[in-house]
C-alpha positions in Angstrom: -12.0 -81.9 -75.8 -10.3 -78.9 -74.4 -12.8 -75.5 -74.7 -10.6 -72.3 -74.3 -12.4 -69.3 -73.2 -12.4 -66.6 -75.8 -12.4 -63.2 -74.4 -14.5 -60.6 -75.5 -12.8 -58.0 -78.2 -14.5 -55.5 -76.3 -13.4 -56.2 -73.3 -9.6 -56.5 -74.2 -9.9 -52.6 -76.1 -10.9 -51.3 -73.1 -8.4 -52.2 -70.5 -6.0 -49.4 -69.7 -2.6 -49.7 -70.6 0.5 -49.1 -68.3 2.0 -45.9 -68.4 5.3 -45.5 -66.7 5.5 -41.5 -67.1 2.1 -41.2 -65.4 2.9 -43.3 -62.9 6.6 -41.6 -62.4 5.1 -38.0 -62.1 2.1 -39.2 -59.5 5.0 -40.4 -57.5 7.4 -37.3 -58.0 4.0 -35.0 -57.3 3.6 -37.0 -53.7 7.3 -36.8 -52.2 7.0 -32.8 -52.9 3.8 -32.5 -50.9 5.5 -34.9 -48.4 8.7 -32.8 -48.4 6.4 -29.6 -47.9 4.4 -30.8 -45.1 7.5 -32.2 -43.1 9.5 -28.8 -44.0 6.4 -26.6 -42.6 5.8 -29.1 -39.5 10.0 -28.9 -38.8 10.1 -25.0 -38.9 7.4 -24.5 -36.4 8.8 -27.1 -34.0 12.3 -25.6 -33.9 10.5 -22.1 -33.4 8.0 -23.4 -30.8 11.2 -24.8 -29.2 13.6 -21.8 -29.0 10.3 -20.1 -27.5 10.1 -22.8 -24.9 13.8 -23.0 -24.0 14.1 -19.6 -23.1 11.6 -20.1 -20.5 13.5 -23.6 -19.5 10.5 -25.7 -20.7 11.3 -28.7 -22.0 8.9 -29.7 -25.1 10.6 -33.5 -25.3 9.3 -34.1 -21.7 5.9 -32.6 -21.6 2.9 -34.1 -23.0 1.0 -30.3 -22.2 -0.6 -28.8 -25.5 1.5 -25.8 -26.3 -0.7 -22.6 -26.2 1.6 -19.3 -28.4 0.2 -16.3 -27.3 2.0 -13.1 -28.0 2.6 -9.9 -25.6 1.1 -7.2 -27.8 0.8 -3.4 -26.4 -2.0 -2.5 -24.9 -4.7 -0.3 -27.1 -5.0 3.4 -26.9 -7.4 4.5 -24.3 -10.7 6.5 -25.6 -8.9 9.0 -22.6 -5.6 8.8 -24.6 -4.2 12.2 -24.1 -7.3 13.3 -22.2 -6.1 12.4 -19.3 -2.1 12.2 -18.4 0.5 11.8 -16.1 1.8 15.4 -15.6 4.8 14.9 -12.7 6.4 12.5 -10.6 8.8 14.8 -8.9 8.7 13.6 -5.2 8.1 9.9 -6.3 11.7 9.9 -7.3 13.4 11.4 -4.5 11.4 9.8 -1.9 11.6 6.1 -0.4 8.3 6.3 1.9 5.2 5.0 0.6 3.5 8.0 2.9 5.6 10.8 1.1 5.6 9.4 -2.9 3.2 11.0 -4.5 2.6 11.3 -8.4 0.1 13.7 -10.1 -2.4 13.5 -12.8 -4.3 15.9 -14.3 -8.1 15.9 -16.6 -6.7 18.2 -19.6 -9.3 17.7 -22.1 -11.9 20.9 -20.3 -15.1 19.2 -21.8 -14.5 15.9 -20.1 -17.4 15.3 -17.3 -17.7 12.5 -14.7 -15.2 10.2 -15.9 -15.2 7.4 -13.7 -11.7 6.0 -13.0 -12.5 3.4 -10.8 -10.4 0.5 -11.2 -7.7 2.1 -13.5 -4.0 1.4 -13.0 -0.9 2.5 -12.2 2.0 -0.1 -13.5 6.0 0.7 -13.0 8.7 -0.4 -14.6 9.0 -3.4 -12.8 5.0 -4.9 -13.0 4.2 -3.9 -9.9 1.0 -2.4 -9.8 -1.8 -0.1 -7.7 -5.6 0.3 -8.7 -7.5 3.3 -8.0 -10.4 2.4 -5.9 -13.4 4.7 -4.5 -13.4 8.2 -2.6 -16.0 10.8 -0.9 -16.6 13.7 -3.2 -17.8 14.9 0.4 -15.8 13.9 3.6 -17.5 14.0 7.1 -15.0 14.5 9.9 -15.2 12.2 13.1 -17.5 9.5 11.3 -16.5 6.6 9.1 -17.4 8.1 5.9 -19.3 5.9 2.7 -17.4 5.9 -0.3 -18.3 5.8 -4.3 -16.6 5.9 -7.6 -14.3 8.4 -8.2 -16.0 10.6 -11.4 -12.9 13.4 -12.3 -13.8 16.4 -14.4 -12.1 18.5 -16.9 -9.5 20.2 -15.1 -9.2 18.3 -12.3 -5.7 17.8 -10.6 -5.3 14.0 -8.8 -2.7 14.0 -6.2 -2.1 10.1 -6.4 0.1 9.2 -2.7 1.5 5.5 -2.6 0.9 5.7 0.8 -2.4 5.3 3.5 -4.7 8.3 4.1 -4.2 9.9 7.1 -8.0 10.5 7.4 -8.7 6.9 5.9 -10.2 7.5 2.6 -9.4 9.6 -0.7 -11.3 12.6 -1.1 -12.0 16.1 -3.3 -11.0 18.9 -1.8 -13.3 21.8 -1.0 -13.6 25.4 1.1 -12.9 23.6 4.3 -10.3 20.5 3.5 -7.7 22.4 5.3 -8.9 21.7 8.7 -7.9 18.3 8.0 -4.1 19.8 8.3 -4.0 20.9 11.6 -4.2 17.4 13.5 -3.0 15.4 10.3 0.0 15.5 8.2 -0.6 15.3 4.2 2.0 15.8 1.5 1.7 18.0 0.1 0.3 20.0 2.6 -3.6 20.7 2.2 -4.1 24.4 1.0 -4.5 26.5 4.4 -7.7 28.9 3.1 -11.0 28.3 4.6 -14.1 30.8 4.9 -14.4 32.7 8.4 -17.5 33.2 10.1 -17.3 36.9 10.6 -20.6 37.7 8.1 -22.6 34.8 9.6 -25.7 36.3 11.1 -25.0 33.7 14.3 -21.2 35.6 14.4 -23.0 38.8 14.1 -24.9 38.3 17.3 -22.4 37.2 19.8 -21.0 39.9 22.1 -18.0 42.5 21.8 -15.3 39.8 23.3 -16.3 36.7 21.9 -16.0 38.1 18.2 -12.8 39.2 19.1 -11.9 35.8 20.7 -13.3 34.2 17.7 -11.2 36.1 15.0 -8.2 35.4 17.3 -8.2 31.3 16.1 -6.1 31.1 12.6 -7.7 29.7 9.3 -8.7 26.5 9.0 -8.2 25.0 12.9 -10.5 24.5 15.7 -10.3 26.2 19.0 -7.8 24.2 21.1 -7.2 27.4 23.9 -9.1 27.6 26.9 -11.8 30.1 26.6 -11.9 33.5 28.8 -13.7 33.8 31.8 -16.7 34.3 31.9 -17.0 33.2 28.2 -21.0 32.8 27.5 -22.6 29.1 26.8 -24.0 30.5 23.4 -20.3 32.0 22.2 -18.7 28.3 23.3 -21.0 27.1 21.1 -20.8 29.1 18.5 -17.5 28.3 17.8 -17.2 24.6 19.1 -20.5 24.1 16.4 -19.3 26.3 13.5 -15.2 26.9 13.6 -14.8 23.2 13.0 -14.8 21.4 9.9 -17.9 19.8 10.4 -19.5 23.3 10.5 -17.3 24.8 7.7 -19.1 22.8 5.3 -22.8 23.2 7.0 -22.3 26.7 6.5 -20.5 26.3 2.6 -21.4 23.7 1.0 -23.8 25.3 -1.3 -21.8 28.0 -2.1 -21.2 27.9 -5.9 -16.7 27.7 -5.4 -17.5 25.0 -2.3 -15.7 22.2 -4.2 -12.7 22.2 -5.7 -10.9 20.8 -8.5 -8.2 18.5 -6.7 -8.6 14.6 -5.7 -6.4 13.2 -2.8 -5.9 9.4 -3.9 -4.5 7.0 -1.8 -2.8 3.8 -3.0 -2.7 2.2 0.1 0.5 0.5 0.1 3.1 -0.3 2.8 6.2 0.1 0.3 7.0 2.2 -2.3 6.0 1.8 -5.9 7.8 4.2 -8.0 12.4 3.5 -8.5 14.7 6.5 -8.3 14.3 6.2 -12.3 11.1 4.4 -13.4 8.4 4.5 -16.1 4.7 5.4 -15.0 2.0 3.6 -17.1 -1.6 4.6 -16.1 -4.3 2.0 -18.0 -7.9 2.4 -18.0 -10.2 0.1 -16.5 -10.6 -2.3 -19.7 -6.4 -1.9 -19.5 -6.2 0.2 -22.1 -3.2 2.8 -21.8 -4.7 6.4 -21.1 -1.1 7.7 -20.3 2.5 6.8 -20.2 5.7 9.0 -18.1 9.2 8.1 -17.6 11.9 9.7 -15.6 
């Protein structure tokens, strides 16, 4: 005898039934987020590879991950417009790293001790020169110690592309010009240094030594014989104290000693700055304190 299985009448009410609409719309919905993805994924590829081509890279033979990085200005300097780029007048006539020179000055007067260590100068072209230390005090005949450069409201910076011709950037003071008379700076140092005559040492030399001492111009040493019968205390006098060395014994305490002009030296062997060239000056985080074209 032949048993057939009954199904339960539950069971069969709650089987789902076959909806073709449904099933045509879950379909429809898929190729649109299929036809998204791919359209999304096809512009960025055919960006990514205009990008690449310029720079002759070819994205079909490289397995390197693809890094997009953008070259975005640099930010605005806290020293934005404290601090600028005032000429460039002999940097484009000249094409000698020892006679291109560019000048910045401090012209916010409140500024104090701004250290501009490490800053750069950036032409044109890329090519670039960082400020590095100086001696807010030079010592002549001895290899002098240098810091970081701390500029003032004010301050004038004679930036040369060139080497220093007394090895090292420097303030100027009272007695800088003695540097001019063995040593050729552009520009020139400022000829003006304080005389002996009111020392009390000056005061006690004899008749013909004063006289023989007044005789040597500002700002050199004595490089004539002396007179007959020229005492041991007068040569001293003025080997010891008409010197630079001894300019700056005698001044440097003197409340207008120092001066508010830097000598910087870049250091190069070639020229920086083009006939017509754009001067970007960048803090030390590379931040853009100034900007000067020509």
């Amino acid at each position: 005898m032949e048993i057939k299985k009954i199904e339960d009448p539950s069971a069969v009410k709650n089987k789902k039934e076959f909806d073709p609409v449904r099933a045509i719309m879950i379909i429809v919905a898929f190729m649109i987020i299929v036809w998204i993805i791919w359209l999304g994924v096809s512009k960025l590829s055919s960006g990514v590879g205009k990008d690449l081509a310029k720079s002759g890279f070819n994205l079909a033979s490289s397995s390197i991950p693809i890094k997009i990085e953008k070259n975005a200005p640099p930010k605005d300097s806290f020293y934005r417009n404290y601090i600028k780029i005032f000429r460039a007048i002999e940097a484009s006539s000249e094409s000698y790293p020892e006679k291109e020179y560019i000048e910045v000055r401090v012209v916010q007067t409140n500024l104090s001790a701004v250290d501009i260590t490490g800053w750069k100068l950036v032409n044109s072209k890329g090519d670039s020169a960082i400020l590095g230390k100086s001696s807010s005090l030079p010592v002549g005949g001895k290899v002098n110690t240098t810091t970081v450069t701390k500029v003032s409201g004010n301050d004038a910076l004679i930036i040369s592309t060139g080497h220093s011709p007394v090895g090292i950037s420097f303030k100027l003071n009272s007695c800088t010009g003695y540097f001019e008379q063995f040593q050729d700076f552009v520009p020139p140092l400022p000829m003006v240094c304080p005389g002996s005559s009111f020392d009390k040492g000056f005061q006690s030399l004899d008749q013909d030594c004063r006289i023989f001492a007044t005789q040597i111009p500002q700002c050199t040493t004595n490089t004539k014989p002396f007179p007959a019968g020229t005492s041991a205390g007068c040569k001293s006098f003025i080997i010891s104290n008409i010197s630079y060395n001894g300019c700056t014994a005698s001044n440097k305490d003197k409340p207008d000693f120092y001066k508010p002009e830097w000598r910087i030296f870049l250091n190069r062997d070639t020229e920086l700055w083009a006939p017509k060239d754009t001067i970007t000056l960048l803090d030390e985080k590379g931040n853009l304190v100034d900007m000067y074209s020509y």
